[in-house]
PDB file of N, H, CA, C and O in Angstrom:
ATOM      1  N   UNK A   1       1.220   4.975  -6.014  1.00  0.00           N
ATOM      2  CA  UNK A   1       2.573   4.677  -5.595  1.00  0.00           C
ATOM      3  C   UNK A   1       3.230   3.824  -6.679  1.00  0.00           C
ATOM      4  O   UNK A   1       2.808   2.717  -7.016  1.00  0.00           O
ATOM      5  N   UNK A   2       4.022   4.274  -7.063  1.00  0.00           N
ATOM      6  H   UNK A   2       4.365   5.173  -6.789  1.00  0.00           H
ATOM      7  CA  UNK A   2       5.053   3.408  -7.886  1.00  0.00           C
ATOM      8  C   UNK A   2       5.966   2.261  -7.021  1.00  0.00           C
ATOM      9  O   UNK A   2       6.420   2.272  -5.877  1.00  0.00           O
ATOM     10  N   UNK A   3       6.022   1.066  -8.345  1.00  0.00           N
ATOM     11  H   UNK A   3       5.653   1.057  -9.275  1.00  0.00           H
ATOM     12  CA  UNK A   3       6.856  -0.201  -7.518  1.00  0.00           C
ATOM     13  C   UNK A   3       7.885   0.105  -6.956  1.00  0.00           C
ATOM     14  O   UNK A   3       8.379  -0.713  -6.180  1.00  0.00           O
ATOM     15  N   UNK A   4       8.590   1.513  -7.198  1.00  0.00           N
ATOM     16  H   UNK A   4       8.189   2.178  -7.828  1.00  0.00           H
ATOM     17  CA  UNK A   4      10.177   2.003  -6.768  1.00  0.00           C
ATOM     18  C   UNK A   4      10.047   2.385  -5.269  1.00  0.00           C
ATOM     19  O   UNK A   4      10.952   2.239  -4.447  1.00  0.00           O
ATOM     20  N   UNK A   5       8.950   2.836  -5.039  1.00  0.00           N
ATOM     21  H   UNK A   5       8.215   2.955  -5.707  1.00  0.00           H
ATOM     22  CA  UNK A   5       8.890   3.804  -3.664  1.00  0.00           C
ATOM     23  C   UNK A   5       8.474   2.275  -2.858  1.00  0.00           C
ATOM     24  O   UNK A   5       8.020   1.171  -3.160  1.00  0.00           O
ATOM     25  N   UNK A   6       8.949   3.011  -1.661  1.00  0.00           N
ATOM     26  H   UNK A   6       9.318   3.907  -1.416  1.00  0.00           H
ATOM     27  CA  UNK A   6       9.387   2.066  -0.655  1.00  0.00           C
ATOM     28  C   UNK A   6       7.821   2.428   0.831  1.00  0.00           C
ATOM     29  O   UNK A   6       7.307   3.520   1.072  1.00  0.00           O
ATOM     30  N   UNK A   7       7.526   1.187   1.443  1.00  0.00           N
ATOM     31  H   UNK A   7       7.944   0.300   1.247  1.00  0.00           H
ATOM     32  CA  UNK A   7       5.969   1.951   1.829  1.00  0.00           C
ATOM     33  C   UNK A   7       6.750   1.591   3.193  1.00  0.00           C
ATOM     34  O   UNK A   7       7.641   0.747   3.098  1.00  0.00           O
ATOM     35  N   UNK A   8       6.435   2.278   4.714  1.00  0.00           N
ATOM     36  H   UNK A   8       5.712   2.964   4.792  1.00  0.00           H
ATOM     37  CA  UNK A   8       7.449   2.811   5.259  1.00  0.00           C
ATOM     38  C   UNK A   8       6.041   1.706   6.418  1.00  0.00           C
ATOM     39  O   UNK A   8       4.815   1.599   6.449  1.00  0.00           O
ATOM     40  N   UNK A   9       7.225   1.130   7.163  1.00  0.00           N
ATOM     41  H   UNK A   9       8.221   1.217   7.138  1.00  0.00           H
ATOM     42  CA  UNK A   9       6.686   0.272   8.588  1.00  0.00           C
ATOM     43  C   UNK A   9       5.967   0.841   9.253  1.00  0.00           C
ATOM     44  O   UNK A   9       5.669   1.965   8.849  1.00  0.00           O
ATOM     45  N   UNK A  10       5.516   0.499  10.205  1.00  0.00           N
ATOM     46  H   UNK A  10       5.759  -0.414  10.533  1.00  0.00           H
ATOM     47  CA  UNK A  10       4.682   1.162  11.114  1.00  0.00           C
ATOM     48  C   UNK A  10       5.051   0.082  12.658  1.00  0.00           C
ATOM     49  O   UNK A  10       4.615   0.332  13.782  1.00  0.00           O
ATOM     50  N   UNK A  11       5.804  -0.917  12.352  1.00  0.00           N
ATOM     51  H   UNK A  11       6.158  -1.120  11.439  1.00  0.00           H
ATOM     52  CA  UNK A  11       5.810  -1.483  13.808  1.00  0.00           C
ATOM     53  C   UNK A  11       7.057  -1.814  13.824  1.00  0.00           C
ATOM     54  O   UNK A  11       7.661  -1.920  12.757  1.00  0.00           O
ATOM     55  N   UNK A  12       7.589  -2.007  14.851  1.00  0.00           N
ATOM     56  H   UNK A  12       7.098  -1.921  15.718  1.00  0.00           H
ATOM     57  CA  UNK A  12       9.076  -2.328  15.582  1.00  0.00           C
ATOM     58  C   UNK A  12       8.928  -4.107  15.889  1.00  0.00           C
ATOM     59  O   UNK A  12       8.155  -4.769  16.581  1.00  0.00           O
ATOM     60  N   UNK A  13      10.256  -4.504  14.861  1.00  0.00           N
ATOM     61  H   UNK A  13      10.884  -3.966  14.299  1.00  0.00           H
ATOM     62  CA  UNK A  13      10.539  -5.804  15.360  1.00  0.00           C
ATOM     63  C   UNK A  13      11.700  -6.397  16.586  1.00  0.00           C
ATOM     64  O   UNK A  13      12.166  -5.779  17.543  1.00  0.00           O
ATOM     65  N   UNK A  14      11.905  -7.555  16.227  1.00  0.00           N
ATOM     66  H   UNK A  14      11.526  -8.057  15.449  1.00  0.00           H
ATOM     67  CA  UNK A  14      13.408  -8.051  17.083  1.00  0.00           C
ATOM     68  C   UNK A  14      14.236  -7.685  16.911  1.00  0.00           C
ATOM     69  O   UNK A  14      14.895  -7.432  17.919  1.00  0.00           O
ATOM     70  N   UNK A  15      14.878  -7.358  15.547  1.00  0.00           N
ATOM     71  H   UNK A  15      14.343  -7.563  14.728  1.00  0.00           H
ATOM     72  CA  UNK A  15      15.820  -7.121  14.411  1.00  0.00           C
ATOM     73  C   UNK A  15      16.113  -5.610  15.003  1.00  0.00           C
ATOM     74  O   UNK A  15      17.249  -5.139  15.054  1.00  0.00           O
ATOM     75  N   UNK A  16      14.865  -4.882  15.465  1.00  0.00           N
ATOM     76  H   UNK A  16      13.942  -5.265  15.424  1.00  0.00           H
ATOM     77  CA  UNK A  16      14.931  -3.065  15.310  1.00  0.00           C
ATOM     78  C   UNK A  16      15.616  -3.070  16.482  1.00  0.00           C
ATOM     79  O   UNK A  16      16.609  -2.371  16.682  1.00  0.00           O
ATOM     80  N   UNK A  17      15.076  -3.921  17.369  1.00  0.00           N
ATOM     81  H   UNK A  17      14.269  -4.489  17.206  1.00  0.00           H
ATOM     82  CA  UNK A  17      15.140  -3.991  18.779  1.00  0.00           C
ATOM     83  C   UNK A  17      16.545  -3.938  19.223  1.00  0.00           C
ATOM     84  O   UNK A  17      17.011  -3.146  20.043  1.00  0.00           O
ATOM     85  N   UNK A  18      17.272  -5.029  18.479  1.00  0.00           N
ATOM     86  H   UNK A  18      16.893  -5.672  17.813  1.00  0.00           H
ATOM     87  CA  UNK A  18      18.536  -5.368  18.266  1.00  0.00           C
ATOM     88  C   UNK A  18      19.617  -4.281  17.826  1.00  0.00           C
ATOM     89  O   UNK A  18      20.614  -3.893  18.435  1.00  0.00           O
ATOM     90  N   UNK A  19      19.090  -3.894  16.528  1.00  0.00           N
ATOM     91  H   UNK A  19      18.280  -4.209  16.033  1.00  0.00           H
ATOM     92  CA  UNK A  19      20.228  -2.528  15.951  1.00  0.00           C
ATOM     93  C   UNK A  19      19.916  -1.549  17.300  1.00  0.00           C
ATOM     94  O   UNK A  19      20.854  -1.221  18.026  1.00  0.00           O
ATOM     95  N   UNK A  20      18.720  -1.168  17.544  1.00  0.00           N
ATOM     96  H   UNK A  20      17.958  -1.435  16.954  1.00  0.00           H
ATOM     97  CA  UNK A  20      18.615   0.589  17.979  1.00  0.00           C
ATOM     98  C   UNK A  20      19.353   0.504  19.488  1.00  0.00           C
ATOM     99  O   UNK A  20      20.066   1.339  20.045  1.00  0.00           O
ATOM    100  N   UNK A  21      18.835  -1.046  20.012  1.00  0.00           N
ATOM    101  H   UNK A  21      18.255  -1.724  19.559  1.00  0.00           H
ATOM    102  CA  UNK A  21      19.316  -0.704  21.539  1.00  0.00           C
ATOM    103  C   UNK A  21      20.601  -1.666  21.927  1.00  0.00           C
ATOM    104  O   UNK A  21      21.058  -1.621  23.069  1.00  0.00           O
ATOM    105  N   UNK A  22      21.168  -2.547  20.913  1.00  0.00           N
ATOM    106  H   UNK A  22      20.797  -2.583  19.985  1.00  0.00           H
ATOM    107  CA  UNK A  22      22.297  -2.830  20.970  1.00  0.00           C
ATOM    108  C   UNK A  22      22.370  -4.394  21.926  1.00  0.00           C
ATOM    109  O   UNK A  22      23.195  -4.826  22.732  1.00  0.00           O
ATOM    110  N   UNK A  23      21.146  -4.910  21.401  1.00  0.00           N
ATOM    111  H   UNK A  23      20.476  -4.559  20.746  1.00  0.00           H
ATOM    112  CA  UNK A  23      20.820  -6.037  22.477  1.00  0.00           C
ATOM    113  C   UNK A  23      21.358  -7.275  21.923  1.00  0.00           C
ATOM    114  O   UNK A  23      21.837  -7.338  20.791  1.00  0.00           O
ATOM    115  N   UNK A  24      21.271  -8.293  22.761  1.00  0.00           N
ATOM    116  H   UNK A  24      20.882  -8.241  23.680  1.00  0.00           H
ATOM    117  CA  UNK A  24      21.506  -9.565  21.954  1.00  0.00           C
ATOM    118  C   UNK A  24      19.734 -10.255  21.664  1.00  0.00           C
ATOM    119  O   UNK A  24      18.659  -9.864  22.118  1.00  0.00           O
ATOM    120  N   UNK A  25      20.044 -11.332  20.782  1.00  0.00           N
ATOM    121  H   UNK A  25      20.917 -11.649  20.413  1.00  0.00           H
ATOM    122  CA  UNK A  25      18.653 -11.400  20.569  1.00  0.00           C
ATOM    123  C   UNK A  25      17.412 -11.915  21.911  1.00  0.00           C
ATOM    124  O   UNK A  25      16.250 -11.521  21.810  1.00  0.00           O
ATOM    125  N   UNK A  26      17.803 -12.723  22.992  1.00  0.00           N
ATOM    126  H   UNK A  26      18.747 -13.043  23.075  1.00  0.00           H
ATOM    127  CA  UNK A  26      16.896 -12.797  23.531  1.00  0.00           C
ATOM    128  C   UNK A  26      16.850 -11.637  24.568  1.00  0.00           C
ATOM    129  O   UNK A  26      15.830 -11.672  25.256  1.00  0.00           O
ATOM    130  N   UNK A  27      17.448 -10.927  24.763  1.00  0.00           N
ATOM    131  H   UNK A  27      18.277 -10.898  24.205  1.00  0.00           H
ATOM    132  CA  UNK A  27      17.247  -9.489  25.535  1.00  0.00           C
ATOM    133  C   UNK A  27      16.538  -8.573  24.544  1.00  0.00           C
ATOM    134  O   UNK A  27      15.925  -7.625  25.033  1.00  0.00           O
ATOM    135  N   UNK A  28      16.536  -8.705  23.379  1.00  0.00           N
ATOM    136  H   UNK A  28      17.034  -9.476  22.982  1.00  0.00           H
ATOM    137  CA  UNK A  28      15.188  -7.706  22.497  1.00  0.00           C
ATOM    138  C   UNK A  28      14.383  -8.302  22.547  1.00  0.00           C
ATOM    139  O   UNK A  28      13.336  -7.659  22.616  1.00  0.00           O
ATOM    140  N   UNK A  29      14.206  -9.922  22.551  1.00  0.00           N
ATOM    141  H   UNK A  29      15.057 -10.445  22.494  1.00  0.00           H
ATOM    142  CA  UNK A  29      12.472 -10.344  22.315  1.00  0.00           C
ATOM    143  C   UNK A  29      12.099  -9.969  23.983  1.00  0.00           C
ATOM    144  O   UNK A  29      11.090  -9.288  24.161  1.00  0.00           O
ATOM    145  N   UNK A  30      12.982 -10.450  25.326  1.00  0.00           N
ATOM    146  H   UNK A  30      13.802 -11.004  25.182  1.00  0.00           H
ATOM    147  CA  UNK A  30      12.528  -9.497  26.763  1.00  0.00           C
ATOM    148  C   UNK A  30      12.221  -8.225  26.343  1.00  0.00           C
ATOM    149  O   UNK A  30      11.009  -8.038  26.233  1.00  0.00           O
ATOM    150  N   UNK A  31      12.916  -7.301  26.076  1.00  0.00           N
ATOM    151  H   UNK A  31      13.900  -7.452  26.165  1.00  0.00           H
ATOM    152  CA  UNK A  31      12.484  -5.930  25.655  1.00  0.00           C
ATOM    153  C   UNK A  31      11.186  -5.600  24.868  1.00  0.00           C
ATOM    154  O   UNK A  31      10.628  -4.507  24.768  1.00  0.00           O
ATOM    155  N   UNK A  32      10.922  -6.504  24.464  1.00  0.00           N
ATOM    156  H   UNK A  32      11.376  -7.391  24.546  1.00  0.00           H
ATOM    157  CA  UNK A  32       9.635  -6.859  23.381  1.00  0.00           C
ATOM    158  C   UNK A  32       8.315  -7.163  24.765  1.00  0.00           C
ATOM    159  O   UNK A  32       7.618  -6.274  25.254  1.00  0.00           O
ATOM    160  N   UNK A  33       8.292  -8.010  24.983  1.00  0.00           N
ATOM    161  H   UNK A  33       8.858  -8.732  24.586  1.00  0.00           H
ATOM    162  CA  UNK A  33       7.878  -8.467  25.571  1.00  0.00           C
ATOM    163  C   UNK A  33       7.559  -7.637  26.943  1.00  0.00           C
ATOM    164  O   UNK A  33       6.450  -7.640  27.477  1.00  0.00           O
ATOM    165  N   UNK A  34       8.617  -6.976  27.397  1.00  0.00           N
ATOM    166  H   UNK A  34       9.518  -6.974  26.963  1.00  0.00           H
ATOM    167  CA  UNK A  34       8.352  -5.682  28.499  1.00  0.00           C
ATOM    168  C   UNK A  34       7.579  -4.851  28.278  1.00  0.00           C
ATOM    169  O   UNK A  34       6.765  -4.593  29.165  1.00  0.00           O
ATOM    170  N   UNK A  35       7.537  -4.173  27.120  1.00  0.00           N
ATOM    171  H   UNK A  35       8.198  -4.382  26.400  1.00  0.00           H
ATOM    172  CA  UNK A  35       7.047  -3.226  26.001  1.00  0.00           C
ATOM    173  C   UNK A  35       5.093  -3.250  25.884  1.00  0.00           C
ATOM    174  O   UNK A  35       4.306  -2.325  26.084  1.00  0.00           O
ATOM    175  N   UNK A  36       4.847  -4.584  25.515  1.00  0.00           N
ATOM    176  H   UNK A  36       5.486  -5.335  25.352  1.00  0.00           H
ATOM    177  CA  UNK A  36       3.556  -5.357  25.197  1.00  0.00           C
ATOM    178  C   UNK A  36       3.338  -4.997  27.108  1.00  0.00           C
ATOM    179  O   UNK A  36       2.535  -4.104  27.379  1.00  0.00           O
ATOM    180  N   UNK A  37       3.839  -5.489  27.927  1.00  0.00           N
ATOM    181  H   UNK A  37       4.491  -6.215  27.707  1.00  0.00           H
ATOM    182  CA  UNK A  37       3.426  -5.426  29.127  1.00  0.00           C
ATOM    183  C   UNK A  37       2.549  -3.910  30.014  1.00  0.00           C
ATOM    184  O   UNK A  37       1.474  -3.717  30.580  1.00  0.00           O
ATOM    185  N   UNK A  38       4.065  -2.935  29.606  1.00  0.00           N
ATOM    186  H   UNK A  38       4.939  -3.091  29.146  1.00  0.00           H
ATOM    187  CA  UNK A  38       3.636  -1.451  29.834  1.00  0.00           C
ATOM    188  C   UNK A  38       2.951  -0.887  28.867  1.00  0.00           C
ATOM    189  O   UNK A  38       3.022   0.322  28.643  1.00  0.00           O
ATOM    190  N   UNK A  39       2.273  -1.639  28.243  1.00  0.00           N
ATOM    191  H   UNK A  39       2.216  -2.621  28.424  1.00  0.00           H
ATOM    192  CA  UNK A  39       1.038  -1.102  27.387  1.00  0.00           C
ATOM    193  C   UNK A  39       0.214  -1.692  27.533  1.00  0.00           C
ATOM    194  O   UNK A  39      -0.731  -0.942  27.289  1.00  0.00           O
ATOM    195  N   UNK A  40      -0.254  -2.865  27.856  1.00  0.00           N
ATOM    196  H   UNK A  40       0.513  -3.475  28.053  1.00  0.00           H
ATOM    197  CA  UNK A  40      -1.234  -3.905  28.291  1.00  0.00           C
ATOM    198  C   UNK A  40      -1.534  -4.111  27.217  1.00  0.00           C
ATOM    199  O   UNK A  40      -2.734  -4.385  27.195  1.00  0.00           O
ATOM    200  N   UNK A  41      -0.860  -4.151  25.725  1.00  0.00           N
ATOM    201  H   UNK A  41       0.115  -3.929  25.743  1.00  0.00           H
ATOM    202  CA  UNK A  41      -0.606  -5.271  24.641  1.00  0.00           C
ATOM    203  C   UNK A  41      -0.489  -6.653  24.653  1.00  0.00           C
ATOM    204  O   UNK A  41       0.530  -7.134  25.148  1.00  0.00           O
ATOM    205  N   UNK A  42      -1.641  -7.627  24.042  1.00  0.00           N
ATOM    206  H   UNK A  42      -2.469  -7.236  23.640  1.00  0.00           H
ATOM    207  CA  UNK A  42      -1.996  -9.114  24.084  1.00  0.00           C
ATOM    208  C   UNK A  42      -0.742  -9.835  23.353  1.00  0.00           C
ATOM    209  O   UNK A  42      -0.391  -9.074  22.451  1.00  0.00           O
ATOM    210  N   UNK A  43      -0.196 -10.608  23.365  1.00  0.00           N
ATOM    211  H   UNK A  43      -0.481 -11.226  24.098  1.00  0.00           H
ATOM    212  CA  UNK A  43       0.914 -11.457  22.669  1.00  0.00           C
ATOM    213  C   UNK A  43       0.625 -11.108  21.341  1.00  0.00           C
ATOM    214  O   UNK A  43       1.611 -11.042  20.607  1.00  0.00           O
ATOM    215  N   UNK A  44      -1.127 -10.721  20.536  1.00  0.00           N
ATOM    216  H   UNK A  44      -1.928 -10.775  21.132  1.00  0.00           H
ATOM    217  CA  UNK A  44      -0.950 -10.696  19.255  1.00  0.00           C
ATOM    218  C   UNK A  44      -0.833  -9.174  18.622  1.00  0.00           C
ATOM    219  O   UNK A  44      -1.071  -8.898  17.446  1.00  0.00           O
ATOM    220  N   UNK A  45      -0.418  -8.245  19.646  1.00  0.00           N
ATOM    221  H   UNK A  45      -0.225  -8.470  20.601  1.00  0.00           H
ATOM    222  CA  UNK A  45      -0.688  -7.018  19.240  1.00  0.00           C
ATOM    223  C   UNK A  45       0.761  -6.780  18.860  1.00  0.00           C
ATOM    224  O   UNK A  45       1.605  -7.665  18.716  1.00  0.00           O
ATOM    225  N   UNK A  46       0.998  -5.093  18.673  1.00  0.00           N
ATOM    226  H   UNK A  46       0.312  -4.374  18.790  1.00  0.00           H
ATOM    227  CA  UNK A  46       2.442  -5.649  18.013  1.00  0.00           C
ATOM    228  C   UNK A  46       2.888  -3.726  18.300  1.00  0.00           C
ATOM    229  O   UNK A  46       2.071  -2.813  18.182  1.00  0.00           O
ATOM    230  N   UNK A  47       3.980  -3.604  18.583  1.00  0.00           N
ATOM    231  H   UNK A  47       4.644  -4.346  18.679  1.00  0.00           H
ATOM    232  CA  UNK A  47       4.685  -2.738  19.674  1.00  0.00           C
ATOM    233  C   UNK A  47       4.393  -1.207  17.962  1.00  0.00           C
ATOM    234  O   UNK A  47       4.761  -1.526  16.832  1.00  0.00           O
ATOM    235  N   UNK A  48       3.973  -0.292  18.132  1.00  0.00           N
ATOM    236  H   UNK A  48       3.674  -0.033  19.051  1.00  0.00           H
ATOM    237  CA  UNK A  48       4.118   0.882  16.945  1.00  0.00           C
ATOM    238  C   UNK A  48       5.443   1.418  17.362  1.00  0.00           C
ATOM    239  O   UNK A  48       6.225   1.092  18.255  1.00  0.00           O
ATOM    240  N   UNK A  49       5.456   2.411  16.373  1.00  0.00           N
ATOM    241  H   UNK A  49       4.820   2.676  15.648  1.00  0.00           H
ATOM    242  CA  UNK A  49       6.769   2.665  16.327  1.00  0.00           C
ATOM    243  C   UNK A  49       6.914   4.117  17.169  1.00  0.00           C
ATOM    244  O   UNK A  49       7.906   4.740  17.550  1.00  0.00           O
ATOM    245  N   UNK A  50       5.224   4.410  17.302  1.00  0.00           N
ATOM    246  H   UNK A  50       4.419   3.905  16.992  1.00  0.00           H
ATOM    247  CA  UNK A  50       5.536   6.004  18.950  1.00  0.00           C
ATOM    248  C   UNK A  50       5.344   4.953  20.030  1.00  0.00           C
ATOM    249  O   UNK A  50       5.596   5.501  21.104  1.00  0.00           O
ATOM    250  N   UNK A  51       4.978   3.568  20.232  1.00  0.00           N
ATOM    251  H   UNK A  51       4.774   3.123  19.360  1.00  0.00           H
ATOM    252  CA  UNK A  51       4.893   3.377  21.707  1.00  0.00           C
ATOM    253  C   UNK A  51       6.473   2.800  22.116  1.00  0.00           C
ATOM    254  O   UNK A  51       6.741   2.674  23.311  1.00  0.00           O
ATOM    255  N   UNK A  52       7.379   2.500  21.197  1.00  0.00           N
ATOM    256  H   UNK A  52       7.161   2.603  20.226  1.00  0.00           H
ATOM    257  CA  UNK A  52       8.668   1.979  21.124  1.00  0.00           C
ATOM    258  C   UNK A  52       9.218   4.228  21.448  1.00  0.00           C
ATOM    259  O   UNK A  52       9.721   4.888  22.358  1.00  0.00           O
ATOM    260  N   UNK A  53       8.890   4.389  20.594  1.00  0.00           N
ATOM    261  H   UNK A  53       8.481   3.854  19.855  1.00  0.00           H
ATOM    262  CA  UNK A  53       9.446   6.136  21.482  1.00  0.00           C
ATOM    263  C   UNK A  53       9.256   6.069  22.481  1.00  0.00           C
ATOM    264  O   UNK A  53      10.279   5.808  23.113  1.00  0.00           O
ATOM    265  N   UNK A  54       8.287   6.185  23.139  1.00  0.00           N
ATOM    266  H   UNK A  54       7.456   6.397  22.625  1.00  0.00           H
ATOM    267  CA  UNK A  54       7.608   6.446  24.250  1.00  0.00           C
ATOM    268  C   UNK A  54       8.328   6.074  25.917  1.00  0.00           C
ATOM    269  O   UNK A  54       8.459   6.672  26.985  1.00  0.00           O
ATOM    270  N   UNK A  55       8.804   4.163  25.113  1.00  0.00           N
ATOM    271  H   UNK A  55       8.697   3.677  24.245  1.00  0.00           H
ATOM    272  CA  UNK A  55       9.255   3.312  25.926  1.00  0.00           C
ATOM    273  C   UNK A  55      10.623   3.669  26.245  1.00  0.00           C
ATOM    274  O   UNK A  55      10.999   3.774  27.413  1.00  0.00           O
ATOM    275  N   UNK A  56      11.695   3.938  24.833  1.00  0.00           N
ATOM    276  H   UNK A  56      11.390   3.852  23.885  1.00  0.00           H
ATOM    277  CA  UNK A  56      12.915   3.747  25.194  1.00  0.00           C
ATOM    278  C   UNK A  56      12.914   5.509  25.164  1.00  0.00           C
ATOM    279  O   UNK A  56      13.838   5.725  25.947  1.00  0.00           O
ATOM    280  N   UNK A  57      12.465   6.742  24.763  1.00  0.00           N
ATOM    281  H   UNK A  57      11.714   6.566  24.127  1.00  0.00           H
ATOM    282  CA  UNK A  57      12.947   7.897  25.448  1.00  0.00           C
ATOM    283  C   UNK A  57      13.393   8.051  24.173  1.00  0.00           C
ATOM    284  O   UNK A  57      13.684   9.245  24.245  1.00  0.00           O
ATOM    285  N   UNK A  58      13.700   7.696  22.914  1.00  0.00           N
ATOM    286  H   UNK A  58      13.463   6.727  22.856  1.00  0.00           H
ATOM    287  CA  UNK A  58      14.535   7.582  21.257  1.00  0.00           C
ATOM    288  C   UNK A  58      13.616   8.887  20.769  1.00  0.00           C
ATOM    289  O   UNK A  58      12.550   8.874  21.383  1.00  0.00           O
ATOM    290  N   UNK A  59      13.702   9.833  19.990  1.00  0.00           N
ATOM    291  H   UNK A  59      14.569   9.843  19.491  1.00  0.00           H
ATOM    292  CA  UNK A  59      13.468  10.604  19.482  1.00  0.00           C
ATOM    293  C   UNK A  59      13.077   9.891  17.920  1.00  0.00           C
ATOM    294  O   UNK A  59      13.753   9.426  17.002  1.00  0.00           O
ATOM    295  N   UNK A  60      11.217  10.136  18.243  1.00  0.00           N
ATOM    296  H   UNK A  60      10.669  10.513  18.989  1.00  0.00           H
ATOM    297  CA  UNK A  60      10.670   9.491  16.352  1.00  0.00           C
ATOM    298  C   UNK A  60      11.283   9.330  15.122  1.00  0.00           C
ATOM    299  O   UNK A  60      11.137   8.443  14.282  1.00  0.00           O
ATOM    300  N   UNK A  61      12.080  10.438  15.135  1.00  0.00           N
ATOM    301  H   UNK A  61      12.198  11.159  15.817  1.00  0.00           H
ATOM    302  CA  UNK A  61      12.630  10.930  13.810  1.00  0.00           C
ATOM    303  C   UNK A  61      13.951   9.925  13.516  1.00  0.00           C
ATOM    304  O   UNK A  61      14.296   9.598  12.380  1.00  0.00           O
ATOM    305  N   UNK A  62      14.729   9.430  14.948  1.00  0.00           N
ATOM    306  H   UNK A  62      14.449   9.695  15.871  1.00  0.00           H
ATOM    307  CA  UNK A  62      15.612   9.212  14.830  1.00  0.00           C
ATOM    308  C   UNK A  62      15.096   7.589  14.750  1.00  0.00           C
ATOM    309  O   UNK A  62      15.819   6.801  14.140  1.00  0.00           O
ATOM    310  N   UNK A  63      13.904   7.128  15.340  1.00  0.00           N
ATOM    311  H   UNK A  63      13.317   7.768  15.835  1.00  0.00           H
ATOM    312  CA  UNK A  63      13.170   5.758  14.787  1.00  0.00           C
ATOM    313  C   UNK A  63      13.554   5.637  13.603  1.00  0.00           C
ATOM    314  O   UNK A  63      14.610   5.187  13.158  1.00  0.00           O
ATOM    315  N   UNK A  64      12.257   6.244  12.867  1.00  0.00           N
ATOM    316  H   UNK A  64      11.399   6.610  13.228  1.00  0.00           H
ATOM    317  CA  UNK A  64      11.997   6.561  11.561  1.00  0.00           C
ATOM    318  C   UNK A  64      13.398   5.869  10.452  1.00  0.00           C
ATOM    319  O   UNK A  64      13.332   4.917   9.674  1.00  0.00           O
ATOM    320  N   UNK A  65      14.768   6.911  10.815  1.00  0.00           N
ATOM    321  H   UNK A  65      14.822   7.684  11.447  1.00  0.00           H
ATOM    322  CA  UNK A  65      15.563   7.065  10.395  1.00  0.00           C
ATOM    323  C   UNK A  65      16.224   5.780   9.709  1.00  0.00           C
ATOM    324  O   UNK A  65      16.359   5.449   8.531  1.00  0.00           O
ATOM    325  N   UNK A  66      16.640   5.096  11.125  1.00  0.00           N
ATOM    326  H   UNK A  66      16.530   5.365  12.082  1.00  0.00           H
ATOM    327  CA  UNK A  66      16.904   3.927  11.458  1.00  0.00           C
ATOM    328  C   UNK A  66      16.184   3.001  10.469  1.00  0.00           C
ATOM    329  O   UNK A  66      16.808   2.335   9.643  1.00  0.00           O
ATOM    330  N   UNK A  67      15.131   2.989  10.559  1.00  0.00           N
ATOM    331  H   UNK A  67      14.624   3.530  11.231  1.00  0.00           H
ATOM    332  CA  UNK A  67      13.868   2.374  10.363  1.00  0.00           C
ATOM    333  C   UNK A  67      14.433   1.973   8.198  1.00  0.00           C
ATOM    334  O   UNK A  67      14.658   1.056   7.409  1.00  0.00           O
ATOM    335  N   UNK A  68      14.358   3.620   8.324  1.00  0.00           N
ATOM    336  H   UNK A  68      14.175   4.365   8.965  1.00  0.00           H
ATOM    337  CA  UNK A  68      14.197   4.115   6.964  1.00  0.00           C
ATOM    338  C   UNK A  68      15.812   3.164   5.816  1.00  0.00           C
ATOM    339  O   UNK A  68      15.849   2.694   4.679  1.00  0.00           O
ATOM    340  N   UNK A  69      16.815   3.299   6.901  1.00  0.00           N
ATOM    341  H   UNK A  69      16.785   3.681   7.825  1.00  0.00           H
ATOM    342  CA  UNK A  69      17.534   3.092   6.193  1.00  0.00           C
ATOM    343  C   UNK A  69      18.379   1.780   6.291  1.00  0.00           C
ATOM    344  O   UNK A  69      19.434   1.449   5.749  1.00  0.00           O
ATOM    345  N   UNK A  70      17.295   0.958   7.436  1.00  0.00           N
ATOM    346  H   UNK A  70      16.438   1.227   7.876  1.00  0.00           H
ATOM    347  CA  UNK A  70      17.712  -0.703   7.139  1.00  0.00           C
ATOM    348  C   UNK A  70      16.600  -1.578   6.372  1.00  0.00           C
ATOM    349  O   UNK A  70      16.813  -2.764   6.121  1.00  0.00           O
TER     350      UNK A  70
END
């Protein structure tokens, strides 16, 4: 991999939480936090970016996208 190429996330933060579903910030870290719950994820585990599909119904690609271009 060259220093130019960009190495692509694999987990969903507050920040994502915020752009994709239009939240304010402590309603994404709840959303966060809901998330970890319906997965029976420990406080240190950390939400991927198909169980964030999974959760909000968002189509991967359109994750990804998002993802890709903030």
């Amino acid at each position: 991999m060259t220093r130019r190429e960009k190495t692509r996330r694999l987990v969903i933060d507050v920040r994502d939480v915020m752009g994709m579903l239009r939240l304010e910030i402590s309603a994404s870290y709840k959303a966060l936090q809901n998330m970890k719950a319906f997965f029976n994820k420990s406080k240190h585990q950390y939400i991927g970016l198909r169980d964030f599909s999974e959760y909000t119904g968002l189509a991967l690609d359109d994750i990804e996208a998002y993802i890709d271009a903030n």
